[in-house]
C-alpha positions as CSV (number, residue, x, y, z in Angstrom):
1,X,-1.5,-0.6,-8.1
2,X,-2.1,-2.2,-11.7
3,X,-5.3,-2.0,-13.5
4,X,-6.0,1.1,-12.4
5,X,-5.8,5.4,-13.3
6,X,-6.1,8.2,-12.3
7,X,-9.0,10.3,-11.9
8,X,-8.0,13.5,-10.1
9,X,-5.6,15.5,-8.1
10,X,-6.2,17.2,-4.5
11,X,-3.6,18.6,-2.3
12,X,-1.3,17.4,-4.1
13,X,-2.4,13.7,-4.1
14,X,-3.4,11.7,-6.7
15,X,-7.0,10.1,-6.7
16,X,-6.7,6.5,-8.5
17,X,-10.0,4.3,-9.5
18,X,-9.0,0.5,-9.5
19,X,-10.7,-1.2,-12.6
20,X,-13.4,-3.6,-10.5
21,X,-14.9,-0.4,-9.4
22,X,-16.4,-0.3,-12.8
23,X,-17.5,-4.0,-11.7
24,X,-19.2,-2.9,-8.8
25,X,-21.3,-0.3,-10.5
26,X,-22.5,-2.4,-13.0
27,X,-23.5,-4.8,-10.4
28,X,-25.4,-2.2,-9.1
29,X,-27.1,-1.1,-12.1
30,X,-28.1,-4.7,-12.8
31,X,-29.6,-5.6,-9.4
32,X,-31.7,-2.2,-9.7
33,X,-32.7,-3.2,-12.8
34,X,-33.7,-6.9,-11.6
35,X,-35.6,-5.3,-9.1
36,X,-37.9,-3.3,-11.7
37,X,-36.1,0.0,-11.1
38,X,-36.7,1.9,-14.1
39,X,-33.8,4.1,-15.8
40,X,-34.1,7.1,-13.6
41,X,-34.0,4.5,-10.5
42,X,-30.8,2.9,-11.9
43,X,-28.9,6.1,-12.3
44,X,-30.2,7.4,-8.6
45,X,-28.5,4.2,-7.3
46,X,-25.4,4.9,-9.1
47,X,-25.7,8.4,-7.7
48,X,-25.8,7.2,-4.4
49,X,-22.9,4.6,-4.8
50,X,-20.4,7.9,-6.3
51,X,-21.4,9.9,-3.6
52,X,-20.5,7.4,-0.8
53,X,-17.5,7.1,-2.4
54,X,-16.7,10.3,-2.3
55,X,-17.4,10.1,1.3
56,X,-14.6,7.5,1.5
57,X,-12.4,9.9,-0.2
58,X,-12.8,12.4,2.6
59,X,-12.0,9.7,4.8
60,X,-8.9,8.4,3.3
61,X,-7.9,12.2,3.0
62,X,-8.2,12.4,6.9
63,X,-5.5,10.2,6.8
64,X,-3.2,11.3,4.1
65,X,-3.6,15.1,5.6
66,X,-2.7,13.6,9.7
67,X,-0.4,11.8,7.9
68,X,1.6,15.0,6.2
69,X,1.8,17.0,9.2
70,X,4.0,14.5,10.4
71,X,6.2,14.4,7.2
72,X,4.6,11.2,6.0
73,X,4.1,11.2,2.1
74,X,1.0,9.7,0.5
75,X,2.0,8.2,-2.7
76,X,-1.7,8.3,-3.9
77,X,-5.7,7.2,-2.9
78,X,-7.1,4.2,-4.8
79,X,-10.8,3.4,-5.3
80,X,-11.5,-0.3,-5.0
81,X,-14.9,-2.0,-4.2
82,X,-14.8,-2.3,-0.5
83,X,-13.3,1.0,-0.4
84,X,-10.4,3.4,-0.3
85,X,-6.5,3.2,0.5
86,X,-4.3,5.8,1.7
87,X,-1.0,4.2,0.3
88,X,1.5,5.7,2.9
89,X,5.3,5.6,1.6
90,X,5.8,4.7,5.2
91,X,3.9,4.5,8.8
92,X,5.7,6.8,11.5
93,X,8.0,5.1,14.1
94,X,5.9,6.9,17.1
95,X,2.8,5.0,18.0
96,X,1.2,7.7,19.2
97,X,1.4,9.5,15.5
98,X,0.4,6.6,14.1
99,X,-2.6,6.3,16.4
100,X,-3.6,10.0,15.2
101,X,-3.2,9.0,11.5
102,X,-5.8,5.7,12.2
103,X,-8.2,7.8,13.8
104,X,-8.1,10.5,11.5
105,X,-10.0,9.0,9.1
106,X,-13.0,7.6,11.0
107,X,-13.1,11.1,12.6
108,X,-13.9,12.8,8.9
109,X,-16.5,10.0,9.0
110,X,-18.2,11.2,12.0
111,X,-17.7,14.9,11.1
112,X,-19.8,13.7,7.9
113,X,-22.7,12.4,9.6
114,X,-22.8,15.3,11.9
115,X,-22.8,17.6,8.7
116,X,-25.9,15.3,7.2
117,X,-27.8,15.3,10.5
118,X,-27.6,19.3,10.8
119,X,-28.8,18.9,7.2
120,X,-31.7,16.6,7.8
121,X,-32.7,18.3,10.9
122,X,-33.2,21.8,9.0
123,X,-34.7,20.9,6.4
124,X,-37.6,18.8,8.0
125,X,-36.7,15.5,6.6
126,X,-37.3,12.2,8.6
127,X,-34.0,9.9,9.6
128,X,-36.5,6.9,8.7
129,X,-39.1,5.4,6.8
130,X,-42.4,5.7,8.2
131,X,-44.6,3.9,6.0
132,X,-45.1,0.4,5.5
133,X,-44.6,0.6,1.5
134,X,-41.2,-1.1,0.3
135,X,-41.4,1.2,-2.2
136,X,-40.8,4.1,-0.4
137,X,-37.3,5.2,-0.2
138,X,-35.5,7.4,2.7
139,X,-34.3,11.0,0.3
140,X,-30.4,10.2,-0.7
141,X,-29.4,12.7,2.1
142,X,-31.1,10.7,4.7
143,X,-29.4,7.2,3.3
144,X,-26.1,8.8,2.8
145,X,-25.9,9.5,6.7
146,X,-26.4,6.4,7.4
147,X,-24.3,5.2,5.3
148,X,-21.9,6.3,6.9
149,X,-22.6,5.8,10.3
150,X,-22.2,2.1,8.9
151,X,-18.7,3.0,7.8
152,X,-17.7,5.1,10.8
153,X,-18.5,2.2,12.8
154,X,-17.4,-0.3,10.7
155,X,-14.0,1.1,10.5
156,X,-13.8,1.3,14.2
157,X,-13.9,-2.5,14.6
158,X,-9.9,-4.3,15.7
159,X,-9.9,-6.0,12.5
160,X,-6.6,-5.2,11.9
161,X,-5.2,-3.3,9.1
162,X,-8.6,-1.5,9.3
163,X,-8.9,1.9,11.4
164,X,-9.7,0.2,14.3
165,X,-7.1,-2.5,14.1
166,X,-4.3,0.1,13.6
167,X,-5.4,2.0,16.2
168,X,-4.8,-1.2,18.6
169,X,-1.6,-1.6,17.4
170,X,-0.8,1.8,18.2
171,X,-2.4,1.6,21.5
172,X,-0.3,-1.8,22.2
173,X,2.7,-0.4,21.2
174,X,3.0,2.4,23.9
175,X,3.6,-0.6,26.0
176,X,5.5,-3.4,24.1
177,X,7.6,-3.5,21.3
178,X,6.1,-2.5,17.5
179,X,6.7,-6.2,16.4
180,X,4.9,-7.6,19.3
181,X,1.7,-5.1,19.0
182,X,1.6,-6.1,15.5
183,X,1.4,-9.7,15.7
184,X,-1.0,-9.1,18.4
185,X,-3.1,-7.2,16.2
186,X,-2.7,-9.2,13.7
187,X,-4.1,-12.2,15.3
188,X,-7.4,-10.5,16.5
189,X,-7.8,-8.8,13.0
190,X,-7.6,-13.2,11.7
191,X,-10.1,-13.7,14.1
192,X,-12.3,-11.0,12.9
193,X,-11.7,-12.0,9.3
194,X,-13.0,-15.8,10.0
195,X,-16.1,-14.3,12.1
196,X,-16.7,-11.7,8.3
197,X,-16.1,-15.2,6.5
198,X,-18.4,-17.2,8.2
199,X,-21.3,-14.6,8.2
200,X,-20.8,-13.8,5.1
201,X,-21.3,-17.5,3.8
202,X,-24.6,-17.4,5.6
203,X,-25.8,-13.6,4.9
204,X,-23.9,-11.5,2.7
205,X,-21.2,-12.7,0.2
206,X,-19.6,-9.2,0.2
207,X,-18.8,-10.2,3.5
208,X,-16.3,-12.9,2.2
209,X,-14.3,-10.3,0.1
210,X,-13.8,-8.0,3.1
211,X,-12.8,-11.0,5.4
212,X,-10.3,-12.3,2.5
213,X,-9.0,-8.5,2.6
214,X,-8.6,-8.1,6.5
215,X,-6.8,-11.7,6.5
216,X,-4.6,-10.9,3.9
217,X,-4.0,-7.3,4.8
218,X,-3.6,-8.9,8.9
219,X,-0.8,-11.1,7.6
220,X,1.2,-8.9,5.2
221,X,0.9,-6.3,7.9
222,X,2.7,-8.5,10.3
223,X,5.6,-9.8,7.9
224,X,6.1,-6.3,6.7
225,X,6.8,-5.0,10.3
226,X,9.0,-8.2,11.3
227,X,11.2,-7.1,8.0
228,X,11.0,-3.5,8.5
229,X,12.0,-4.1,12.7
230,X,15.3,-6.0,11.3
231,X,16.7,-3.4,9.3
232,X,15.9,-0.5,11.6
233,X,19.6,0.8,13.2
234,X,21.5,-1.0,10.5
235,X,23.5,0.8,7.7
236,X,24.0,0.1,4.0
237,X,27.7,-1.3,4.4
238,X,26.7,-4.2,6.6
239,X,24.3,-5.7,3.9
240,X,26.0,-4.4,0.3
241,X,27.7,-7.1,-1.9
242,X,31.5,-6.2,-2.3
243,X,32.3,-8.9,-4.8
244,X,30.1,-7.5,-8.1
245,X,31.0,-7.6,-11.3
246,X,30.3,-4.1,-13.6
247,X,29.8,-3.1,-17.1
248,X,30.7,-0.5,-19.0
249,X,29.2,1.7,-21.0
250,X,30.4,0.9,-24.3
251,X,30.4,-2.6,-24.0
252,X,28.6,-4.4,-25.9
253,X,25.6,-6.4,-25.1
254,X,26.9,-9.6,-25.6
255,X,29.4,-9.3,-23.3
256,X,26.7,-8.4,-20.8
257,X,25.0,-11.9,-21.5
258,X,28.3,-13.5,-20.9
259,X,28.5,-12.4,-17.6
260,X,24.8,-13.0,-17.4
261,X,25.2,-17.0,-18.3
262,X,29.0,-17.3,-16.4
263,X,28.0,-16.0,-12.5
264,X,24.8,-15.8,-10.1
265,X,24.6,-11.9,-10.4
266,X,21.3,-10.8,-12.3
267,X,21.7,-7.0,-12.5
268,X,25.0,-5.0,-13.0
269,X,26.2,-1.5,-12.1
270,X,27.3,0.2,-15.6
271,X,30.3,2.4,-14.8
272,X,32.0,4.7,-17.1
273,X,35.5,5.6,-18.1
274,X,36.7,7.3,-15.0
275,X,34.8,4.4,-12.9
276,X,31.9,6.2,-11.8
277,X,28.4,4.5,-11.3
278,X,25.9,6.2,-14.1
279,X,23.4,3.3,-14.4
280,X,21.9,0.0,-14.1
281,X,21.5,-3.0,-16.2
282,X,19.0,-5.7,-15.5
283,X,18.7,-9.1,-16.9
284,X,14.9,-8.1,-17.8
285,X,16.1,-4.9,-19.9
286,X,18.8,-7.1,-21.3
287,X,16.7,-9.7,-22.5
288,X,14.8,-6.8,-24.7
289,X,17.3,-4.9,-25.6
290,X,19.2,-8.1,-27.1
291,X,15.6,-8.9,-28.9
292,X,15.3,-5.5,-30.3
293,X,18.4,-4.0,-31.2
294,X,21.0,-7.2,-31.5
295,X,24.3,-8.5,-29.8
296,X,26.5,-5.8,-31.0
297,X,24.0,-2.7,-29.0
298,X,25.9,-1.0,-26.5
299,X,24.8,-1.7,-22.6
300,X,25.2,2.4,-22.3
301,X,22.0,2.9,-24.3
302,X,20.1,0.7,-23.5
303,X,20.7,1.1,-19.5
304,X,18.4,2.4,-16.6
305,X,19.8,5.6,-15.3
306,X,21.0,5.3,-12.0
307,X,18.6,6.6,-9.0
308,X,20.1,8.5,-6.1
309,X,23.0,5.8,-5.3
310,X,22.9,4.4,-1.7
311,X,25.3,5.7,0.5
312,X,27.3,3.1,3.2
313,X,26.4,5.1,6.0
314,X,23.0,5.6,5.8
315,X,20.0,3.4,7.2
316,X,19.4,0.5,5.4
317,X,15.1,0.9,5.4
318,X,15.7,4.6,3.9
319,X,17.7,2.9,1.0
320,X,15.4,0.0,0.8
321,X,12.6,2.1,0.7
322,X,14.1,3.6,-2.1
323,X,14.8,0.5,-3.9
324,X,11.0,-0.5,-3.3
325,X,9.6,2.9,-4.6
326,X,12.0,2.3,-7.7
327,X,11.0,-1.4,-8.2
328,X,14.9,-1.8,-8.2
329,X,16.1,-5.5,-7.4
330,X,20.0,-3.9,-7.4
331,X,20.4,-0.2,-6.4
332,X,24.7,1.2,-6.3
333,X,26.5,1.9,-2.8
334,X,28.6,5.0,-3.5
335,X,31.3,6.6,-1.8
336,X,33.9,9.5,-2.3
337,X,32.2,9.5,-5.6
338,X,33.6,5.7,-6.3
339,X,31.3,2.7,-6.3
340,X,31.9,0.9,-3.1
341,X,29.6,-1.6,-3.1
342,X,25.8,-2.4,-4.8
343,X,23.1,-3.3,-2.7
344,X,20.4,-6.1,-3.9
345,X,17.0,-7.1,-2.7
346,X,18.1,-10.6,-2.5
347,X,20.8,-9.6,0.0
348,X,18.8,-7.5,1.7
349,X,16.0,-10.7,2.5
350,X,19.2,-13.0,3.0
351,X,20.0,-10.7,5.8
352,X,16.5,-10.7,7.7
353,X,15.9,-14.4,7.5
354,X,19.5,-15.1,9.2
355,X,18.4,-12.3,12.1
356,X,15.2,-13.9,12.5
357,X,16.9,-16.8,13.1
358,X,19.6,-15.3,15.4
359,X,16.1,-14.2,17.5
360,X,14.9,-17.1,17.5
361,X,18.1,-19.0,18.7
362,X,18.4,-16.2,21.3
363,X,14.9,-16.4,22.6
364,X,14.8,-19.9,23.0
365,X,17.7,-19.9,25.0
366,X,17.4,-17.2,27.1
C-alpha cells in the first residue's frame, strides 16, 4: 500500500503504518488539547490510542496466524485510521476455512477483554465511573477493555468485508455458490454502509469514513470474486497471446520504439540468442530508459528480469496471481524451455468480460 512503512516484524510478517495514522494522532493530540488537557493529559491519550492499536494488531494477527495453518500467506499488516488489514495473498477456496480465518480475529478480541477483566477484577479497580465529575477518568486498563468490547462487537456486525460480513459469506457459501454468497453479502454489507453514513452525518463523522470503507470494500469484494470464479479450472494456454512480437537482447532501443509505435502490443518478451525468454520490456521502462541513456542503449540492459515464466498447463489464477504480486501487465508462457506464448493482463480481463457475458446469455435463457 503506498504512503506507508514499515514498523516491525513478527512471525515473520511485516507490521506497516499507513501515513494518516500520523493524521489521526495529531487529531487526537489537538482535541485533548482543545479540551484543556494539559501535556501529560495529551500524551496519556496518545498512550491510549497506541495501545488500542496494538490491540488491533493482535487481532489482525488472529487472522494472519488461522490463516497460515491453512497455507495462506500474509503479505503484511497495515495500520490505517479505522484500523488494521491482514492483506491475504489469497482467501481459501473452502468456506468453512475461511469462516475460521474471519472469526479468528474477533476471537483474539474477546480473549483480550477477558485478559483485562481478570485484570480489573484483581486488582480492585471499578469497570465504571462512579462519580458525577467529567473530570474523572476510568484508569487506561479499565477504558482499554472496553474498548474493545466496542471492537469485538463492532467487527461482528454483517457489514461485509468486515469480520462479521465474511463470516456470512462463509456461512452462505456452505449452501450456494461462492459468487452468489458474495453478492449476497455484499448487498447487506451496502446496506450497512448507508445506515454508518446516515448516522454518521447526524452523530459521528468518523462514521462516514467507515461507511465509505465497508461500501467500497463491499463492492470490490464482489467484482474481485466474480473475476477470480471465471478463471478458476482454466489453464494458461486458453488465455495466452500466440501472435507476439519479441526483442532481443542486443537490440537496440530504438528498434524497441519502432515496434512500440507500429503494433498494439505495449510490453515485449526479450529473448536471447538461442530463443529463450530472459526478460521483459515495458513501454514504461522504455520510455526512461530512452530518456536516460539514448536511442542507441541496448533493450538487454535496460530490461526487467524475467519472473518465474507461466507455464500452459497450469491454472490461470495461480499465474495471475503471480502477475498481480509482480505488478506485471505481461508475464512469458514457457514450454520445453521455448517461449510458447506471453500472457497479458488485458487478455486475461478480455477473457472474463466475454464469460460473463456467455453467463449471462446462458442464464437468461435457460
Amino acid at each position: 500500500m503506498k504512503w506507508s512503512w514499515r514498523i516491525g516484524r513478527i512471525a515473520g510478517i511485516d507490521i506497516f503504518m499507513h501515513a494518516t495514522f500520523l493524521l489521526l494522532l495529531l487529531w487526537v493530540a489537538v482535541t485533548e488539547s482543545r479540551a484543556g488537557g494539559d501535556r501529560a493529559a495529551i500524551l496519556g491519550s496518545i498512550g491510549f490510542l497506541l495501545l488500542l492499536f496494538a490491540s488491533v494488531v493482535a487481532h489482525e494477527y488472529g487472522h494472519a496466524l488461522t490463516a497460515r495453518r491453512f497455507g495462506v500467506r500474509t503479505r503484511r499488516i497495515t495500520l490505517l485510521p479505522i484500523g488494521g488489514l491482514a492483506e491475504l495473498e489469497r482467501m481459501p477456496d473452502d468456506p468453512k476455512q475461511e469462516l475460521l480465518i474471519a472469526a479468528a480475529g474477533p476471537a483474539v478480541t474477546l480473549l483480550l477483554v477477558i485478559v483485562l477483566a481478570v485484570a480489573v477484577q484483581l486488582s480492585g479497580m471499578g469497570y465504571f465511573v462512579t462519580s458525577a465529575s467529567a473530570a474523572v477518568r476510568l484508569p487506561i486498563v479499565v477504558q482499554l477493555m472496553w474498548a474493545n468490547v466496542v471492537l469485538f462487537l463492532f467487527n461482528l456486525l454483517p457489514a461485509f468485508p468486515m469480520d462479521g460480513g465474511r463470516m456470512l459469506r462463509a456461512g452462505l457459501a456452505m449452501r450456494m455458490s461462492a459468487v452468489r454468497a458474495t453478492d449476497i453479502a455484499s448487498r447487506v454489507g451496502k446496506g450497512f454502509a448507508l445506515l454508518f453514513g446516515a448516522v454518521g452525518l447526524l452523530y459521528d463523522p468518523f462514521l462516514v469514513f467507515i461507511a465509505l470503507f465497508v461500501w467500497l470494500g463491499a463492492s470490490g469484494e464482489a467484482a474481485s470474486t466474480r473475476f477470480t470464479s471465471a478463471l478458476r479450472n482454466v489453464p494458461v494456454e486458453h488465455v495466452m497471446v500466440r501472435e507476439y512480437r519479441t526483442l532481443g537482447v542486443d537490440d537496440q532501443l530504438d528498434r524497441a520504439a519502432g515496434e512500440l509505435l507500429t503494433g498494439f502490443q505495449r510490453d515485449f518478451p526479450v529473448i536471447d540468442g538461442r530463443g529463450e525468454p530472459v526478460g521483459i520490456l515495458s513501454s514504461t521502462v522504455l520510455a526512461s530508459a530512452l530518456h536516460s541513456r539514448g536511442r542507441q542503449a541496448r533493450v538487454g540492459d535496460v530490461m526487467q528480469p524475467i519472473p518465474t515464466a507461466a507455464d500452459p498447463h497450469e491454472p490461470l489464477t495461480v499465474a495471475y496471481a503471480r502477475m498481480r504480486e509482480g505488478r506485471l501487465r505481461m508475464l512469458p508462457v514457457v514450454y520445453g524451455g521455448r517461449l510458447a506464448g506471453v500472457l497479458t493482463a488485458d487478455n486475461v480481463s478480455e477473457y472474463v468480460m466475454l464469460d460473463a457475458a456467455i453467463r449471462s446469455a446462458r442464464d437468461r435463457t435457460a
